[in-house]
N, C-alpha and C positions, 0 to 999 in steps of 0.2 A: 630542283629546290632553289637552286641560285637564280633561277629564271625569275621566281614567284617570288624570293625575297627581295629583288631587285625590284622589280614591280610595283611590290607596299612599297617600299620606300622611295619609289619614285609618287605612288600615288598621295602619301603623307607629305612629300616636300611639295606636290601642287598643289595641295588641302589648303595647309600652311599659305603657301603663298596667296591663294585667293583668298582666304582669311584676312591676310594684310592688305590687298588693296581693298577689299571689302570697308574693314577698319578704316582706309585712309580716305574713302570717298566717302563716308560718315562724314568724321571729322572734318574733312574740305567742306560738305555739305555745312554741315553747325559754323563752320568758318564764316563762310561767306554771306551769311546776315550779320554774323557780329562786323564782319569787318564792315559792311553799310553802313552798321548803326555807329560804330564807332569812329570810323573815318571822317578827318575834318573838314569844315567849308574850306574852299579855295578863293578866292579872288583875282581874277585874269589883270594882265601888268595894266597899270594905269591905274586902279583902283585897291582902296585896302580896307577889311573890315575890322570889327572888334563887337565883343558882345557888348550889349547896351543895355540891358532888363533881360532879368531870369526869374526861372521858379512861376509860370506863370502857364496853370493850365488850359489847352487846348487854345491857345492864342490865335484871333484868327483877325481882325480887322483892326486899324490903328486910326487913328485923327486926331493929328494937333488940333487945341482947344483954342489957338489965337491968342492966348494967354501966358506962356511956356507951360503948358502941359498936355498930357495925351492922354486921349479917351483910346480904350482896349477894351474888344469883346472878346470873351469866352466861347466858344462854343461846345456848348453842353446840352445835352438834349433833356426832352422831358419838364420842362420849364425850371431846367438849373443851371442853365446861362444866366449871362451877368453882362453887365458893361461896366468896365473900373476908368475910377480918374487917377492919374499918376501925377503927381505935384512934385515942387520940389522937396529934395531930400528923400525921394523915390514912394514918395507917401500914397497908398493907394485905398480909394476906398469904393464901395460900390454904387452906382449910380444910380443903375435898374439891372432890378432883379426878376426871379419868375420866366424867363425867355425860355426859347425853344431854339436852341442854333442860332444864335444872333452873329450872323455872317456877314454884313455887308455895314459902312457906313458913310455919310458923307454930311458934309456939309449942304444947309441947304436953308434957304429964307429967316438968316439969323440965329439960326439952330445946327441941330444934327438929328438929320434921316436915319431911320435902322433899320433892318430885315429881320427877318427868321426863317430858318428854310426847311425847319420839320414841319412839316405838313399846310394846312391852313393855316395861316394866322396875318393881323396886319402888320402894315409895313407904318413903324411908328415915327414920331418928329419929337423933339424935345428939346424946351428951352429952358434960362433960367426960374418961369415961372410954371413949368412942369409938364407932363408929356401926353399927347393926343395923338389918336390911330388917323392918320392919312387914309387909306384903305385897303383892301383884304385882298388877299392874293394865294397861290399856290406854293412852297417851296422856293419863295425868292429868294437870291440869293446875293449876285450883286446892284451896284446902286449908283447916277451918278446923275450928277446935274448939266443943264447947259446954262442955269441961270435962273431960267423961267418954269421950263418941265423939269418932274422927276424922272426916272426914266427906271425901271425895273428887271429884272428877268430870271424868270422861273430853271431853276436847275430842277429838270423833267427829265425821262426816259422817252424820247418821240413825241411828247405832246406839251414840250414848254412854251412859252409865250416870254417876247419884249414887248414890255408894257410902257404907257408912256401918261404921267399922272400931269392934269392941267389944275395948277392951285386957286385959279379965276371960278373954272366952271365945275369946280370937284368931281371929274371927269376922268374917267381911264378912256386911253384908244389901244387897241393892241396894233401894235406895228408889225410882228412877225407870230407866225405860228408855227408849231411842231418840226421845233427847237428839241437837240437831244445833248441832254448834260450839259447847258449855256449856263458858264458859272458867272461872268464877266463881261459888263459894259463898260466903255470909258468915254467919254468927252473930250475932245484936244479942242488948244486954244483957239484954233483956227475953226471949230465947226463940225469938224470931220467926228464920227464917231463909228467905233470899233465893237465887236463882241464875238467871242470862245465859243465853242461848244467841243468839252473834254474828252468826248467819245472818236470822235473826227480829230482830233489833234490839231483844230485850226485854228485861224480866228479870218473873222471874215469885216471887211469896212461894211458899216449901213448906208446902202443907197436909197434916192428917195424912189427910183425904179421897180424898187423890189427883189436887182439880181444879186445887190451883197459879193462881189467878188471875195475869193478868197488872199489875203495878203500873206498870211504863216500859214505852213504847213508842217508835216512831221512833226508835230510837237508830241511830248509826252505829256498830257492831264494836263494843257496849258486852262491854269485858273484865273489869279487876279489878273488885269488890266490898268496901266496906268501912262496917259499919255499929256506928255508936256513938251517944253522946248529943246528936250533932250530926244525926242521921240517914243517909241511906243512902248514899253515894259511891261514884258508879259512875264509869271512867276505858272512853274509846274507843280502840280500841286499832286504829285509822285512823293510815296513812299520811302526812296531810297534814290537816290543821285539824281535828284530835281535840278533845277539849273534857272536862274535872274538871267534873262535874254533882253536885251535892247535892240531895237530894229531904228535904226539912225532915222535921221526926214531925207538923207541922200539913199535910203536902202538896204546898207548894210547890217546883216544881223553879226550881234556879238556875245557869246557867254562873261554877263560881268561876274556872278555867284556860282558855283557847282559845289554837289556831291550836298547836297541839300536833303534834309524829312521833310516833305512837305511842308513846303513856304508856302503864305497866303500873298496876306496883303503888301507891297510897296506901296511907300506915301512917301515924297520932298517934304524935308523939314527945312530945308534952304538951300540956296542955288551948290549942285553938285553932293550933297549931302540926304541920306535916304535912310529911313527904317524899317528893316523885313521881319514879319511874320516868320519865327520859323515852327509850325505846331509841332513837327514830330520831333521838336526838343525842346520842348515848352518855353521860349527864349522870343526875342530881339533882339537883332542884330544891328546894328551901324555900318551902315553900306560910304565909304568917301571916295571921289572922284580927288585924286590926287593932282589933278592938273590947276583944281582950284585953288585957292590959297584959304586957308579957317578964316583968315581977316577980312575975307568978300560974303561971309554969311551974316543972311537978313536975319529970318524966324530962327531964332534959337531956342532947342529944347533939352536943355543941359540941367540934368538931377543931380544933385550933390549928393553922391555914394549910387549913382545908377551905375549899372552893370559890374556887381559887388561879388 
């Protein structure tokens, strides 16, 4: 009888105990999303950020207007994206309405170029005096000039295309084919241009050969592209601890931003000074290169009561 009683009560105090850690690797589980979502951006030493614009759903593409202010797409599907203008005193109203994922923008022949990347639709331009379809495309997604072309590219499963639009001869050439999840082209001053594919975690330079070396690797969901005289800025465009990477013009890669929701776009609003995308916290952020001084900045895009 002491044998069996000893027994229960060994087998109720291992019940018990696996019950508790049962319980604790719940709770660990439910933990460790909250603590992604709630855990703050960082900033690696040399740079420092600060929110810039809130409250702004699915935020995904930014462009100063050359005027102090910034154009922002929504990306919303089903034709209830948007592009808002933000003025001063953070005034925002909307631009064009009806889009489908309007994900990409830039500047382009006195205007500004735009994407969509739910499905067919075109890739539109708009100026002061209103906006016209450039031409049709699949899931485009980013966008970037060299001045004279537009240059496009299909975010596809194995079958995207880099397209390249001639505004002379209203002309597409496809430059590359069966492209998998190529969110990201960029243009650097020099000529050179770059483009992602999220599936691969790469991103690769465009040769005019054809073989495309890869320059980044390992990346998680590397999305936007952005390359200037700072060198090449790629943003992850990861769910949970995404990371603003800068790959020098000597080489070296550095995490400027981490622990990120999916950031899109980076854009320079003036030398050292940057604003990210961040969607999975419906925000903007103010990226500063602390080595610069506020008194050396050109384009300034400062809202009175922005980041409230």
């Amino acid at each position: 009888m002491r044998g069996q009683a000893l027994s229960l009560l060994l087998d109720r105090a291992a019940a018990r105990w696996l019950l508790t850690a049962f319980a604790l690797l719940l709770l660990l589980g439910a933990g460790i999303p909250a603590w992604h979502h709630l855990y703050p951006a960082s900033a690696s030493e040399g740079w420092r950020y600060k929110l810039f614009l809130d409250d702004i759903e699915r935020v995904s593409a930014l462009l100063p207007d050359g005027r102090g202010g910034l154009y922002i797409s929504q990306e919303l599907q089903d034709g209830k994206g948007r592009i808002l203008h933000a003025g001063p005193g953070d005034r925002r109203h909307a631009v064009e309405s009806g889009l489908s994922k309007p994900d990409g923008m830039v500047r382009y022949r006195g205007g500004v170029a735009f994407s969509q990347e739910q499905g067919e639709h075109p890739v539109l331009w708009m100026n002061d005096l209103g906006t016209r379809q450039l031409f049709s495309a699949d899931s485009v997604e980013g966008l970037a000039s060299d001045g004279h072309f537009l240059y496009a590219i299909e975010d596809r499963h194995g079958d995207g295309r880099l397209l390249r639009y001639d505004p002379e001869t209203d002309s597409i050439t496809t430059l590359r084919s069966g492209l998998d999840e190529a969110e990201a082209i960029a243009s650097c001053p020099d000529g050179r241009m770059y483009y992602s594919e999220k599936t691969f975690g790469h991103v690769r330079e465009l040769h005019a050969d054809g073989r495309d070396p890869v320059v980044l690797d390992g990346l998680r969901e590397p999305g936007f592209l952005l390359c200037n005289q700072d060198g090449l800025w790629v943003t992850e465009d990861a769910t949970h601890l995404a990371r603003v990477l800068l790959l020098s013009p000597q080489g070296r890669l550095s995490t400027v931003l981490s622990h990120l929701r999916s950031p899109q776009t980076i854009v320079e609003i003036s030398p050292g000074r940057y604003l990210v995308a961040e969607q999975g916290r419906n925000r903007v952020l103010e990226l500063q290169d602390e080595r610069i001084s506020s008194a050396a900045s050109g384009l300034r895009v400062d809202f009175t009561g922005a980041g409230r």
